[in-house]
PDB file of N, H, CA, C and O in Angstrom:
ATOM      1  N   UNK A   1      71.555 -11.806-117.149  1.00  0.00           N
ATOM      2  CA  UNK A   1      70.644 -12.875-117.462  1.00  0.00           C
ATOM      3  C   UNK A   1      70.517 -13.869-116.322  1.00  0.00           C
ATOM      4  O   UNK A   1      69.687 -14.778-116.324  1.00  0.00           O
ATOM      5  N   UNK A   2      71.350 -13.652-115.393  1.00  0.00           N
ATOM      6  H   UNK A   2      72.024 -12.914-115.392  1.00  0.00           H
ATOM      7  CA  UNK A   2      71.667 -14.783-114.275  1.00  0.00           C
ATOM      8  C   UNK A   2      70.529 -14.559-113.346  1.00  0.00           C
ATOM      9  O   UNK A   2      69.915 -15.549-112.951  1.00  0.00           O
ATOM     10  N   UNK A   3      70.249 -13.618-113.032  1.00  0.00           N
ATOM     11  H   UNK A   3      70.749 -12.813-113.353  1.00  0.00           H
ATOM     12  CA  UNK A   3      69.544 -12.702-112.632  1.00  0.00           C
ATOM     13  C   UNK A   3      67.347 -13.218-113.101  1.00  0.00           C
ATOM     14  O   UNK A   3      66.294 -13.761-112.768  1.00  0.00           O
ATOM     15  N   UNK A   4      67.883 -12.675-113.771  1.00  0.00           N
ATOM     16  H   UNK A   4      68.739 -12.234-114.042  1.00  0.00           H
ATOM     17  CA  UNK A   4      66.515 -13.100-114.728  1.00  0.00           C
ATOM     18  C   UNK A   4      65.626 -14.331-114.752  1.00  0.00           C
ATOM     19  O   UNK A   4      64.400 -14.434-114.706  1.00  0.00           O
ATOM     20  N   UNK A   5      67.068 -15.678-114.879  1.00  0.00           N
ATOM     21  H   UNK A   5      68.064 -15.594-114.916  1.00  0.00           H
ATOM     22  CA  UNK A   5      66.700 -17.033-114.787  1.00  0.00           C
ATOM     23  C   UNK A   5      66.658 -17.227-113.565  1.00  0.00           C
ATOM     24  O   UNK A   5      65.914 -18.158-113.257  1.00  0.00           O
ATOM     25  N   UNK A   6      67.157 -16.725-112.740  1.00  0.00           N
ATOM     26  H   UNK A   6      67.762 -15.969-112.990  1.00  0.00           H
ATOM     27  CA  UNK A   6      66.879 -17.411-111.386  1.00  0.00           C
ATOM     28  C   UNK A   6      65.726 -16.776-110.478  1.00  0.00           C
ATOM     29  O   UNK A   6      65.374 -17.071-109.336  1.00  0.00           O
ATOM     30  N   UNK A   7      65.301 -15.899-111.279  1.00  0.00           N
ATOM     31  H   UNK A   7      65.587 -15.658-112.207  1.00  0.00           H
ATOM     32  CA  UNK A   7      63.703 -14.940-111.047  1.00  0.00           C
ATOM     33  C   UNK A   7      62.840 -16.370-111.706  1.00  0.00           C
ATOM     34  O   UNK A   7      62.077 -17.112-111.087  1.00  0.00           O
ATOM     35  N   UNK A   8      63.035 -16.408-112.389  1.00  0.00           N
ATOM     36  H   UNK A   8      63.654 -15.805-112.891  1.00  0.00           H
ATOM     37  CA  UNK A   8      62.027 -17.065-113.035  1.00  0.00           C
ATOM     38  C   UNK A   8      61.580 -18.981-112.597  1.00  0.00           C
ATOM     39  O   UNK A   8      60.659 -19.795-112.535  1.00  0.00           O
ATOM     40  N   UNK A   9      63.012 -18.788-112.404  1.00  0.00           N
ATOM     41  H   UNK A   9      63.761 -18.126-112.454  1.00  0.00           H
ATOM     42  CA  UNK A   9      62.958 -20.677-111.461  1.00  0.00           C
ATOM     43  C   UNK A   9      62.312 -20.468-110.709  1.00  0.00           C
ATOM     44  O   UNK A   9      61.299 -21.146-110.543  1.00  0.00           O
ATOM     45  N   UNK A  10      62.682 -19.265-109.807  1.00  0.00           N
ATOM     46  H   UNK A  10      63.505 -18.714-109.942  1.00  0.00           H
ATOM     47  CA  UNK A  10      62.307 -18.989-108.178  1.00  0.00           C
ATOM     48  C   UNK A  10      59.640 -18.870-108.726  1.00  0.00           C
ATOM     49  O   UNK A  10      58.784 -19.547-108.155  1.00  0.00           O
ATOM     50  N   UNK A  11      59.482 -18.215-109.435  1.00  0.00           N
ATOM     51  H   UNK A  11      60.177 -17.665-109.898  1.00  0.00           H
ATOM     52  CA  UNK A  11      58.466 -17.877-109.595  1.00  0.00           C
ATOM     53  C   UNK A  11      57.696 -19.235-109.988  1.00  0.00           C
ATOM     54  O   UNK A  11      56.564 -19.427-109.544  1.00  0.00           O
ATOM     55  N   UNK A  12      58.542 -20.505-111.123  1.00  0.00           N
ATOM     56  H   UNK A  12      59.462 -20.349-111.484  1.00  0.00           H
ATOM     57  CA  UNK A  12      58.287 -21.639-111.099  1.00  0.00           C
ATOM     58  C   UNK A  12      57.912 -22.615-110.383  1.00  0.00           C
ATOM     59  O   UNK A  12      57.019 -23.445-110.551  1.00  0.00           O
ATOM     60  N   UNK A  13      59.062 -22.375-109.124  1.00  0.00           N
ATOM     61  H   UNK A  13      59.787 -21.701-108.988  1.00  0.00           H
ATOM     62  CA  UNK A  13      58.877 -23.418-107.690  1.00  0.00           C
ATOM     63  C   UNK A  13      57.938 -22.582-107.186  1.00  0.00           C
ATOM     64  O   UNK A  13      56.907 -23.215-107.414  1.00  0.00           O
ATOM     65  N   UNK A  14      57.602 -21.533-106.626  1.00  0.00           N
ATOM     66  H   UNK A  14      58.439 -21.019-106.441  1.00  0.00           H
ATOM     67  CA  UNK A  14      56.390 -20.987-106.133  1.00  0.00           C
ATOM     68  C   UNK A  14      55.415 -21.370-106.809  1.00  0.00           C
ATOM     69  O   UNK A  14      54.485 -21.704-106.075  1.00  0.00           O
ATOM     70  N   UNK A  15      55.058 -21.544-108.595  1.00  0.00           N
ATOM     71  H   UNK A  15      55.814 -21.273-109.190  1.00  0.00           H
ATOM     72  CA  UNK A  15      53.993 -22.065-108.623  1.00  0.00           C
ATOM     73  C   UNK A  15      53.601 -23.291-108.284  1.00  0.00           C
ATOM     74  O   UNK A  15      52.537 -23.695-107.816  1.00  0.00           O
ATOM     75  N   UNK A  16      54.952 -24.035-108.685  1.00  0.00           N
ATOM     76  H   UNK A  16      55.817 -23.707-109.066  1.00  0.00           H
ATOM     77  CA  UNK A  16      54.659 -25.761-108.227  1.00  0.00           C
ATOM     78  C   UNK A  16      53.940 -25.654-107.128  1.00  0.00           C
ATOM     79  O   UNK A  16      52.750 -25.950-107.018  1.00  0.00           O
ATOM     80  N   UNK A  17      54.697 -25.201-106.244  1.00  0.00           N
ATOM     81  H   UNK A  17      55.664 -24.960-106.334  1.00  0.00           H
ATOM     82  CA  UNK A  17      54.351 -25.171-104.247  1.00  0.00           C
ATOM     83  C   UNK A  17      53.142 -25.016-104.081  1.00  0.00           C
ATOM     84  O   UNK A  17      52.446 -25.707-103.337  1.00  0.00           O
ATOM     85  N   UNK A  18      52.682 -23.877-104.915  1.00  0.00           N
ATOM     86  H   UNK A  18      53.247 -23.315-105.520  1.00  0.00           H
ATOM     87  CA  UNK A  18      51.019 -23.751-104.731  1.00  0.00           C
ATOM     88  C   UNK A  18      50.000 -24.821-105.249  1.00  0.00           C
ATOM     89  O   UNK A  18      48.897 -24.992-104.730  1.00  0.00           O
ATOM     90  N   UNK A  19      50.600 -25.710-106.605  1.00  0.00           N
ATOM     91  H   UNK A  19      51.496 -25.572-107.027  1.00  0.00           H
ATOM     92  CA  UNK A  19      49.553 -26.253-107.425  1.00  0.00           C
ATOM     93  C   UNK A  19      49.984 -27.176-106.210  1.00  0.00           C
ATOM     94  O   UNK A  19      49.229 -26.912-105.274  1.00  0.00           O
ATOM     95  N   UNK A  20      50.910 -28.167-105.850  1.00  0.00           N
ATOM     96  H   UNK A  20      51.523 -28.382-106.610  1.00  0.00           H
ATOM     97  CA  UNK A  20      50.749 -29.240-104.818  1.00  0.00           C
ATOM     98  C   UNK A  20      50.136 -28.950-103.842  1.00  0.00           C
ATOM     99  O   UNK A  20      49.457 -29.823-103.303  1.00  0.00           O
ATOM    100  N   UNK A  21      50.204 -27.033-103.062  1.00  0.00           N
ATOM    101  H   UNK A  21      50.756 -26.323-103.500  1.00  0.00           H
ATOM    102  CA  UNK A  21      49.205 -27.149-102.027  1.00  0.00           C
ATOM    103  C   UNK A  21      47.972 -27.842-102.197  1.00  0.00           C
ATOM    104  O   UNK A  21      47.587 -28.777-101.495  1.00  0.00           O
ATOM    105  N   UNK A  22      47.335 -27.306-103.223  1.00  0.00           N
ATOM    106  H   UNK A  22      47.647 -26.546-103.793  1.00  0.00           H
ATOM    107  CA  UNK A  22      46.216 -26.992-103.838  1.00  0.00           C
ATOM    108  C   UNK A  22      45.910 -28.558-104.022  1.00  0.00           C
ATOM    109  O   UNK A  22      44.888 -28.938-103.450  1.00  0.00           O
ATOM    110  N   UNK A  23      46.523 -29.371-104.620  1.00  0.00           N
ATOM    111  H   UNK A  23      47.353 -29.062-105.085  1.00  0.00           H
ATOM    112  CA  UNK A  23      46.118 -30.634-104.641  1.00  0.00           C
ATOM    113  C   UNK A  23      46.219 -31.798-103.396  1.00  0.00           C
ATOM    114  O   UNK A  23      45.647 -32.885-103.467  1.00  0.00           O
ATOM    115  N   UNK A  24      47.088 -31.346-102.201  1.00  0.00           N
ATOM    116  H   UNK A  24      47.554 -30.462-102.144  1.00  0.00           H
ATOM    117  CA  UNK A  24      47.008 -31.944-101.120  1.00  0.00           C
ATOM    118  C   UNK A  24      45.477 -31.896-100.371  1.00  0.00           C
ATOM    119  O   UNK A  24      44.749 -32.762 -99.884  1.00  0.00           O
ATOM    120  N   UNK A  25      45.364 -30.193-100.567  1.00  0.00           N
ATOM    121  H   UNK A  25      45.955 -29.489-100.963  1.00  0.00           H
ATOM    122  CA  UNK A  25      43.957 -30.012-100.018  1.00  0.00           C
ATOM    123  C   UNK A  25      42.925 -30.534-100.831  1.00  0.00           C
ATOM    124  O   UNK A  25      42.030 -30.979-100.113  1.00  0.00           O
ATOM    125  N   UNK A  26      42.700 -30.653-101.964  1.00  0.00           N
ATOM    126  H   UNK A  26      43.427 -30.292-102.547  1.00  0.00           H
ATOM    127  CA  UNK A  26      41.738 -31.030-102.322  1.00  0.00           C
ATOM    128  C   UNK A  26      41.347 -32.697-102.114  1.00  0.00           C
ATOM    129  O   UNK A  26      40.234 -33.187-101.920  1.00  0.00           O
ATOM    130  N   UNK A  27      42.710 -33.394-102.232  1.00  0.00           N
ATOM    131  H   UNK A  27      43.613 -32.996-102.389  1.00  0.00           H
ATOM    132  CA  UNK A  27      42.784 -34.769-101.895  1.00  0.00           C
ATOM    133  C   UNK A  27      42.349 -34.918-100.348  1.00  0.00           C
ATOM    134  O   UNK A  27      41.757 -35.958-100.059  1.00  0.00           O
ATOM    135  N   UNK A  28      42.573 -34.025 -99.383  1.00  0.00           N
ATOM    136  H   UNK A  28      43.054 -33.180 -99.617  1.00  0.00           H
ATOM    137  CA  UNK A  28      42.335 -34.181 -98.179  1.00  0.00           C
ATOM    138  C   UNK A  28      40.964 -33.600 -98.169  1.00  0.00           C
ATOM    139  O   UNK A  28      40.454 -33.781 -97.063  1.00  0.00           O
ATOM    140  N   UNK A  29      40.348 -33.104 -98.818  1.00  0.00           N
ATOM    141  H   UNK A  29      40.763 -32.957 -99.716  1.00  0.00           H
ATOM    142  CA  UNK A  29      38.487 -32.974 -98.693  1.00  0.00           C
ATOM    143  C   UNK A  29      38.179 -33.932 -99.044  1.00  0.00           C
ATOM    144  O   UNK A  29      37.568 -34.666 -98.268  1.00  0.00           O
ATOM    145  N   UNK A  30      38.463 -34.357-100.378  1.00  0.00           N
ATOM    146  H   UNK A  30      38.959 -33.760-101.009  1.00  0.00           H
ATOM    147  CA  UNK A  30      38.240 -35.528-100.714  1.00  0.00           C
ATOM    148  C   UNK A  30      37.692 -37.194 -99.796  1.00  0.00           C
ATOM    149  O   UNK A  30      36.796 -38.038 -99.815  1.00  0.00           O
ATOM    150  N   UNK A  31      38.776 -36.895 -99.188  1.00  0.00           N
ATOM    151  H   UNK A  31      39.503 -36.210 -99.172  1.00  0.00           H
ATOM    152  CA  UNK A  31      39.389 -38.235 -98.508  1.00  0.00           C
ATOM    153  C   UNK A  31      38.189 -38.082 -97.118  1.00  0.00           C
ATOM    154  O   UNK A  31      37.617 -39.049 -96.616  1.00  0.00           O
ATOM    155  N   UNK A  32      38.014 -36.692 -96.704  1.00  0.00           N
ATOM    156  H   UNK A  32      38.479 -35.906 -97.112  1.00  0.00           H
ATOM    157  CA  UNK A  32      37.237 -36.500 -95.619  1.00  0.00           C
ATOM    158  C   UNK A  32      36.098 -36.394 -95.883  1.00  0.00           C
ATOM    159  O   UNK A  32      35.435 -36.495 -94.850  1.00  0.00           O
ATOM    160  N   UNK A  33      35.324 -36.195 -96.994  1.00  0.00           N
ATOM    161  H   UNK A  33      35.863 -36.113 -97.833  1.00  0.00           H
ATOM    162  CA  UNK A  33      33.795 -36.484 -97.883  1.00  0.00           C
ATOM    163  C   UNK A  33      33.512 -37.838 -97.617  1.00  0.00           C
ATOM    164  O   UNK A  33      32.649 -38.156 -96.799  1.00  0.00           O
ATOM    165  N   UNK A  34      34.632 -39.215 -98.679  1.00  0.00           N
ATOM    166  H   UNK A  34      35.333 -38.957 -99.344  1.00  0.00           H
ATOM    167  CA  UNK A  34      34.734 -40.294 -98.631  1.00  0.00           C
ATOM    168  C   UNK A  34      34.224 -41.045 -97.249  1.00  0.00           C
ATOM    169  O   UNK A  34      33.322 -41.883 -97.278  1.00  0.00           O
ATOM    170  N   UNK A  35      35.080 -40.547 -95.715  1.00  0.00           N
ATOM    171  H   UNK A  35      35.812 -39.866 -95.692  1.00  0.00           H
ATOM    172  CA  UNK A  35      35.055 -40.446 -94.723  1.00  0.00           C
ATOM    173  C   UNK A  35      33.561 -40.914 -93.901  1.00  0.00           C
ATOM    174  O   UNK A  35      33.069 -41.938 -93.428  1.00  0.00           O
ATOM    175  N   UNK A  36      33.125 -39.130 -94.110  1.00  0.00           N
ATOM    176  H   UNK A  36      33.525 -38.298 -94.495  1.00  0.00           H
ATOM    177  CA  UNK A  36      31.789 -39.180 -93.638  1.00  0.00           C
ATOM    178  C   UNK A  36      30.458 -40.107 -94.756  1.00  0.00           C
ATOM    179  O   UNK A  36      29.312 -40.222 -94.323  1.00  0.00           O
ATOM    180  N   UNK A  37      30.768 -40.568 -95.878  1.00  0.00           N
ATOM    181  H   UNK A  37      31.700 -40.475 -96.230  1.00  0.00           H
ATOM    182  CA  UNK A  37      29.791 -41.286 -96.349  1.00  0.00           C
ATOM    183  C   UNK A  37      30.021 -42.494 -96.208  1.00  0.00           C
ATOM    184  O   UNK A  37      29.150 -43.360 -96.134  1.00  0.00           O
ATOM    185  N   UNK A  38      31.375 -42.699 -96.152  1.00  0.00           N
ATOM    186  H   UNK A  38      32.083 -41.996 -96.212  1.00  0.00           H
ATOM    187  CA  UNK A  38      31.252 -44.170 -95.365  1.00  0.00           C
ATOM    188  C   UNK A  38      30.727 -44.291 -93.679  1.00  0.00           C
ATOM    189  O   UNK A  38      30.532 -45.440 -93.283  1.00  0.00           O
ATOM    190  N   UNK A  39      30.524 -43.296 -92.815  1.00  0.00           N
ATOM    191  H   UNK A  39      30.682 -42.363 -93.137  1.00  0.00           H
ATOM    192  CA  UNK A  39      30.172 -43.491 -91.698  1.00  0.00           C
ATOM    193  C   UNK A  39      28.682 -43.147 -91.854  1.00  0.00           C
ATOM    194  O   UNK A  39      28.263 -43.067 -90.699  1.00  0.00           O
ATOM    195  N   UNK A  40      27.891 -42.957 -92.523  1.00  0.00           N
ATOM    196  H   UNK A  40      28.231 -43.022 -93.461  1.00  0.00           H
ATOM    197  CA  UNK A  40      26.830 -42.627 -93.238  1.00  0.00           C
ATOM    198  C   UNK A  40      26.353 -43.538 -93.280  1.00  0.00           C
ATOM    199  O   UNK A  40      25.327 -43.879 -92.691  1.00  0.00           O
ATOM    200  N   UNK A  41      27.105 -44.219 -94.102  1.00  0.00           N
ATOM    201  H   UNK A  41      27.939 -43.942 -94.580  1.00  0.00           H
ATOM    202  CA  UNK A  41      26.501 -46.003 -94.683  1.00  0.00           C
ATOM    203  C   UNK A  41      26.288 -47.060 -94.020  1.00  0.00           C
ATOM    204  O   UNK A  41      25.387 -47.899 -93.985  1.00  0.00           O
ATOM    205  N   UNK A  42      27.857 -46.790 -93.173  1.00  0.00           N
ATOM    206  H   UNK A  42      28.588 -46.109 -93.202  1.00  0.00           H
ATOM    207  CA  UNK A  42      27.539 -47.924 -92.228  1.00  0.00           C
ATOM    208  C   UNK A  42      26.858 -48.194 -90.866  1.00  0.00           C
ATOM    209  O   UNK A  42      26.589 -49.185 -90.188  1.00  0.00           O
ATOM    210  N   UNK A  43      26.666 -46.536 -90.758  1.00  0.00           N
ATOM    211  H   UNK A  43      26.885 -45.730 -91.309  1.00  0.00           H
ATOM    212  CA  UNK A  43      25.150 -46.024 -89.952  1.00  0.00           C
ATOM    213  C   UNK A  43      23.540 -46.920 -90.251  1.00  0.00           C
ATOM    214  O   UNK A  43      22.740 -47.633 -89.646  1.00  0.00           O
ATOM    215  N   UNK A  44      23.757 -46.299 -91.612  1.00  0.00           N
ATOM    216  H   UNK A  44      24.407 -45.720 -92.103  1.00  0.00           H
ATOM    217  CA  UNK A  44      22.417 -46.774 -91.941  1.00  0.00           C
ATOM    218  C   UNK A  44      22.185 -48.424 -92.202  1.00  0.00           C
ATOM    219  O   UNK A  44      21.138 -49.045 -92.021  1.00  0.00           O
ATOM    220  N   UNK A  45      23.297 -48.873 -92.616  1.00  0.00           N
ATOM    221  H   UNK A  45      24.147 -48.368 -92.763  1.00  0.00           H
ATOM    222  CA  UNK A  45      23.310 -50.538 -92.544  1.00  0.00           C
ATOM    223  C   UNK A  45      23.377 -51.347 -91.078  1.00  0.00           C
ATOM    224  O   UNK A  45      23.061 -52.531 -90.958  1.00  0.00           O
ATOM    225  N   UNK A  46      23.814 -50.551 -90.060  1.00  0.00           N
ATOM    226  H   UNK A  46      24.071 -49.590 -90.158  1.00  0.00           H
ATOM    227  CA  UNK A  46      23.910 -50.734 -89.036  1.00  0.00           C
ATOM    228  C   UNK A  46      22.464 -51.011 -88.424  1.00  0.00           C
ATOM    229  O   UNK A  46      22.111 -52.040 -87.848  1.00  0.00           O
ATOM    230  N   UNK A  47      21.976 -50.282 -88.584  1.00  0.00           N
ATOM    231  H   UNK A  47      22.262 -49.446 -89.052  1.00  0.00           H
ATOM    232  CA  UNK A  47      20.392 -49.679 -88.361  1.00  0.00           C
ATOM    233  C   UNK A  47      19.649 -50.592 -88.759  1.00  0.00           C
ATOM    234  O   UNK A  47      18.995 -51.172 -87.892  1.00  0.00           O
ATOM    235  N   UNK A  48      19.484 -51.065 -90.329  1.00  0.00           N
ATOM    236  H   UNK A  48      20.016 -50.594 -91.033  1.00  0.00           H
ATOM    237  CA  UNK A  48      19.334 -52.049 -90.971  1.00  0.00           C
ATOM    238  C   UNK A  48      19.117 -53.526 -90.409  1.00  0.00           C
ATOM    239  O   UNK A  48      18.079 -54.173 -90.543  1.00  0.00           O
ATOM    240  N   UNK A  49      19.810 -53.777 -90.020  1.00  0.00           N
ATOM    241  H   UNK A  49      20.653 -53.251 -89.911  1.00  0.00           H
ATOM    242  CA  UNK A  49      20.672 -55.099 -89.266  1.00  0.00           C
ATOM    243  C   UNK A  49      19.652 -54.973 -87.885  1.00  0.00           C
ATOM    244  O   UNK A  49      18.762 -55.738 -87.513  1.00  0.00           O
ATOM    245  N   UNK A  50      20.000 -54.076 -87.464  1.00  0.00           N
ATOM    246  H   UNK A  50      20.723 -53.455 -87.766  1.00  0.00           H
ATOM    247  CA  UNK A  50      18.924 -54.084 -86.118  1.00  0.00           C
ATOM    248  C   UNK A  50      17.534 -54.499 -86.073  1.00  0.00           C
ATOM    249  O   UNK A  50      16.937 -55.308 -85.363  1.00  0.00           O
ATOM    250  N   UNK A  51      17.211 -53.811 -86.922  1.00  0.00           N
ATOM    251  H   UNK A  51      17.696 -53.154 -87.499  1.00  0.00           H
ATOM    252  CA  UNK A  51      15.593 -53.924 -87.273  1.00  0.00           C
ATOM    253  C   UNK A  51      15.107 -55.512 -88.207  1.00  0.00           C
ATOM    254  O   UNK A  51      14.042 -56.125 -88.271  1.00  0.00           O
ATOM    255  N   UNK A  52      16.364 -55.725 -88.778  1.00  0.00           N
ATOM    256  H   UNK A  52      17.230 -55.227 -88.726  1.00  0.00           H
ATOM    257  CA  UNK A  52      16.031 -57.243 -89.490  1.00  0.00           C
ATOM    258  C   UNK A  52      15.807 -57.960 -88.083  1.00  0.00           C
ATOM    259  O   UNK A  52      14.649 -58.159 -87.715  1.00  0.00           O
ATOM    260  N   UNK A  53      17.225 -58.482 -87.030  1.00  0.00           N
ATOM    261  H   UNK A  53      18.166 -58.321 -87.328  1.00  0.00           H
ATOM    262  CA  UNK A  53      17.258 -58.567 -86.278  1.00  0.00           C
ATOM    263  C   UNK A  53      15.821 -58.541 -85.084  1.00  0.00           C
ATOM    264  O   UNK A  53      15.357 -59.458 -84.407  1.00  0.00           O
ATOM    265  N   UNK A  54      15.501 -57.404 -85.175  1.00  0.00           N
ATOM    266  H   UNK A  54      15.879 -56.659 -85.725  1.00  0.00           H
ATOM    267  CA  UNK A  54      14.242 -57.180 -84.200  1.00  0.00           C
ATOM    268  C   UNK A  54      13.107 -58.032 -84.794  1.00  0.00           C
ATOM    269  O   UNK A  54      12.446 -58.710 -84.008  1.00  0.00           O
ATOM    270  N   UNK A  55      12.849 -58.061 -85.969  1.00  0.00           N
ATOM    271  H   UNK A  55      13.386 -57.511 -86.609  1.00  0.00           H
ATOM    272  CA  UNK A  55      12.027 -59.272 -87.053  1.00  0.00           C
ATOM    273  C   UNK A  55      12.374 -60.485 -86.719  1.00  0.00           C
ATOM    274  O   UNK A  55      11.430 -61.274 -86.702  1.00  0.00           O
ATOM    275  N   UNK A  56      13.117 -60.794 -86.523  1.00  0.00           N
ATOM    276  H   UNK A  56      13.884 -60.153 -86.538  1.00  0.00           H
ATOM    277  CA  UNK A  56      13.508 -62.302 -87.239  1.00  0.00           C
ATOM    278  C   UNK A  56      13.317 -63.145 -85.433  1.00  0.00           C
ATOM    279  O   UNK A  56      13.018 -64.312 -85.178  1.00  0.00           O
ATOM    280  N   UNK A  57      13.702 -61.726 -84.258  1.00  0.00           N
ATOM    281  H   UNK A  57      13.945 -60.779 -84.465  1.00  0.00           H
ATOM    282  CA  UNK A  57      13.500 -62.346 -83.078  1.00  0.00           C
ATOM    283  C   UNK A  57      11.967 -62.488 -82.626  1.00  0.00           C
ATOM    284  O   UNK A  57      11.470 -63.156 -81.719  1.00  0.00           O
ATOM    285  N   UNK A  58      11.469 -61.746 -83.445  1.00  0.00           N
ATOM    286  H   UNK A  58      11.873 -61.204 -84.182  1.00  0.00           H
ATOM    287  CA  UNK A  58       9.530 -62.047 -82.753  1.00  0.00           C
ATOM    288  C   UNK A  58       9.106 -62.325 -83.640  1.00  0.00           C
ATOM    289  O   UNK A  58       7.980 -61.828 -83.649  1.00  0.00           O
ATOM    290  N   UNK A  59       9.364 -63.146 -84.983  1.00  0.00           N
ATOM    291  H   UNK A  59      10.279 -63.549 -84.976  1.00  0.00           H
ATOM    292  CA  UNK A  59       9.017 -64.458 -85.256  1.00  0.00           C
ATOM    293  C   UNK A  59       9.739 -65.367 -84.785  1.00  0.00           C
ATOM    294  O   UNK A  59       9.060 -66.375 -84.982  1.00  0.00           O
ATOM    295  N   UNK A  60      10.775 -65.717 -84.236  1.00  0.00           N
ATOM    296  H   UNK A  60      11.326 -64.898 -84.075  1.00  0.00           H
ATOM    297  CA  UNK A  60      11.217 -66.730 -83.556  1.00  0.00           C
ATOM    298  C   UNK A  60      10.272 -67.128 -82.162  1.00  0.00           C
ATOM    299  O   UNK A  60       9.865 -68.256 -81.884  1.00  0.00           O
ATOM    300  N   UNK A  61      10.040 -65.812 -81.340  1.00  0.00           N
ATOM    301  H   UNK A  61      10.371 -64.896 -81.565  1.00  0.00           H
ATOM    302  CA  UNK A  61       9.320 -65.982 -80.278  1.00  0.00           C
ATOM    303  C   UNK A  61       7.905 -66.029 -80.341  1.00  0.00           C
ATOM    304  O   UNK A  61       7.252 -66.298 -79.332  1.00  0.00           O
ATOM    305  N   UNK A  62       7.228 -65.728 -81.726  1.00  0.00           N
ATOM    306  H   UNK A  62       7.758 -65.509 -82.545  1.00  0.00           H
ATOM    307  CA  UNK A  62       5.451 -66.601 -81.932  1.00  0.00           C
ATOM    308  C   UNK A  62       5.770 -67.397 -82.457  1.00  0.00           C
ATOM    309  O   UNK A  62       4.818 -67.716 -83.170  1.00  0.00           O
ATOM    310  N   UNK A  63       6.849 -68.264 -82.689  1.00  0.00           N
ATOM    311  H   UNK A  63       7.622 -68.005 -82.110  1.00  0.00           H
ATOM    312  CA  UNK A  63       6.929 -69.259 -83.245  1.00  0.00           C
ATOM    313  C   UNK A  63       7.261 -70.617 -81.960  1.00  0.00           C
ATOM    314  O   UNK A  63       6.950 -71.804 -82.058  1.00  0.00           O
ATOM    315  N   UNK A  64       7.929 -69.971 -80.891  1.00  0.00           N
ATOM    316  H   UNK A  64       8.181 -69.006 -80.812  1.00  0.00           H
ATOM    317  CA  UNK A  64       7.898 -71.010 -79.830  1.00  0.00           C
ATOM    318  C   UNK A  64       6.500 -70.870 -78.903  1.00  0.00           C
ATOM    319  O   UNK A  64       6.012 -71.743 -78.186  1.00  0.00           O
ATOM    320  N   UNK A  65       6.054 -69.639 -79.115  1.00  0.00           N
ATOM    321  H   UNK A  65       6.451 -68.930 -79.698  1.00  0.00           H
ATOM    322  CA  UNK A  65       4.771 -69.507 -78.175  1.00  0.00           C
ATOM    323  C   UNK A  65       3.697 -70.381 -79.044  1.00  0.00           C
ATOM    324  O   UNK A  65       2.854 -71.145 -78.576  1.00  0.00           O
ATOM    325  N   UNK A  66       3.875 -70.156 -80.090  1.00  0.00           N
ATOM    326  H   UNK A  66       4.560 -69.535 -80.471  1.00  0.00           H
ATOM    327  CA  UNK A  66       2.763 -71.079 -80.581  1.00  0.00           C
ATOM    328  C   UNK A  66       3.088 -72.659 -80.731  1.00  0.00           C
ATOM    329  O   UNK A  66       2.165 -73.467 -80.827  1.00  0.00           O
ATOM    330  N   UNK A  67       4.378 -73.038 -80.745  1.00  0.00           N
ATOM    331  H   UNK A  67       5.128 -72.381 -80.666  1.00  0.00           H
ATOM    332  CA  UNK A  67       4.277 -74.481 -80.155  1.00  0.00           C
ATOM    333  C   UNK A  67       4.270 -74.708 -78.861  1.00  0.00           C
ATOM    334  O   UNK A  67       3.875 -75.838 -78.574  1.00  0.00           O
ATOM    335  N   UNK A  68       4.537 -74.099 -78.059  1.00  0.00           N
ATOM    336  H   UNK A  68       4.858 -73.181 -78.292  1.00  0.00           H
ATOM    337  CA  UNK A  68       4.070 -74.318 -76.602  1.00  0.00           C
ATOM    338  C   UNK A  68       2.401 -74.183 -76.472  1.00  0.00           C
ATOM    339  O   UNK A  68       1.875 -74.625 -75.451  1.00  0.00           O
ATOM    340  N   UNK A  69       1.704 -73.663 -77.354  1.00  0.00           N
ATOM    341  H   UNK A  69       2.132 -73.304 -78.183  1.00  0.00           H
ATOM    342  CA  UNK A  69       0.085 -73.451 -77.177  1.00  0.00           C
ATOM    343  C   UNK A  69      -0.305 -74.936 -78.135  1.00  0.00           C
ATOM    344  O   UNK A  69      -1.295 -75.577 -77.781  1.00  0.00           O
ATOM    345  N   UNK A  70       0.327 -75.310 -79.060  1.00  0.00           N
ATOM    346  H   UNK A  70       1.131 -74.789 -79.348  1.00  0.00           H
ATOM    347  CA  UNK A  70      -0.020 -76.638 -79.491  1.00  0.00           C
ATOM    348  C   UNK A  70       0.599 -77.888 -78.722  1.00  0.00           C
ATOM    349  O   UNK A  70       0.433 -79.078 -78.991  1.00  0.00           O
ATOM    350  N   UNK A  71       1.370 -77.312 -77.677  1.00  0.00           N
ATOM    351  H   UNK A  71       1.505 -76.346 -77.459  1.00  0.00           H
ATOM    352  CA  UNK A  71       2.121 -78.889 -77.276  1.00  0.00           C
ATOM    353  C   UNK A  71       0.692 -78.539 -76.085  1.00  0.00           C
ATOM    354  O   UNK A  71      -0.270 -79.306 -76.134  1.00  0.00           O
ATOM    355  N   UNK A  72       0.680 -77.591 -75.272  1.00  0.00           N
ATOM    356  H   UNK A  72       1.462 -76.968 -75.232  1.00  0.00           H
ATOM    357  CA  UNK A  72      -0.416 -78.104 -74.375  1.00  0.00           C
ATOM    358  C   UNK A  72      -1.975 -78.326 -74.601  1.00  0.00           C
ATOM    359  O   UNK A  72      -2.646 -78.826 -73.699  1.00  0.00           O
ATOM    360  N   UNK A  73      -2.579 -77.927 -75.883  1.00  0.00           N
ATOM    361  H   UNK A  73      -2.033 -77.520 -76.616  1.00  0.00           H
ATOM    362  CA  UNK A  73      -3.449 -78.392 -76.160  1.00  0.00           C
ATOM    363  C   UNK A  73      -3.445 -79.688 -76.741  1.00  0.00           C
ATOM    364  O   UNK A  73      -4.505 -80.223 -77.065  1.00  0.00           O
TER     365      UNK A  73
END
């Protein structure tokens, strides 16, 4: 029987070993999905920002050109 049970521990820890593989990897896709959609995001917010940015500077600059066209008239 000694025999038997220690077949059977041994087949136990092999399954453990596998289900933790199995969940390391999946946590590590996981984590690397997460990853790329956060560099995704902050791509596109990045982008975002620029283009507000590019707005907000050429109304600033018809906004001094046109008081420089009312200060000299």
């Amino acid at each position: 029987m000694g025999e038997k049970a220690e077949a059977e521990t041994e087949e136990h820890v092999n399954w453990a070993k596998e289900k933790a593989k199995e969940g390391y990897e999946s946590a590590k896709n996981k984590a690397g999905e997460t990853l790329e959609e956060a560099k995704e995001s902050v791509a596109s917010n990045l982008e975002s920002a620029k283009e507000t940015a590019k707005e907000k500077t050429k109304e600033i600059k018809e906004n001094i050109a046109g008081k420089k066209r009312d200060e000299e008239l």
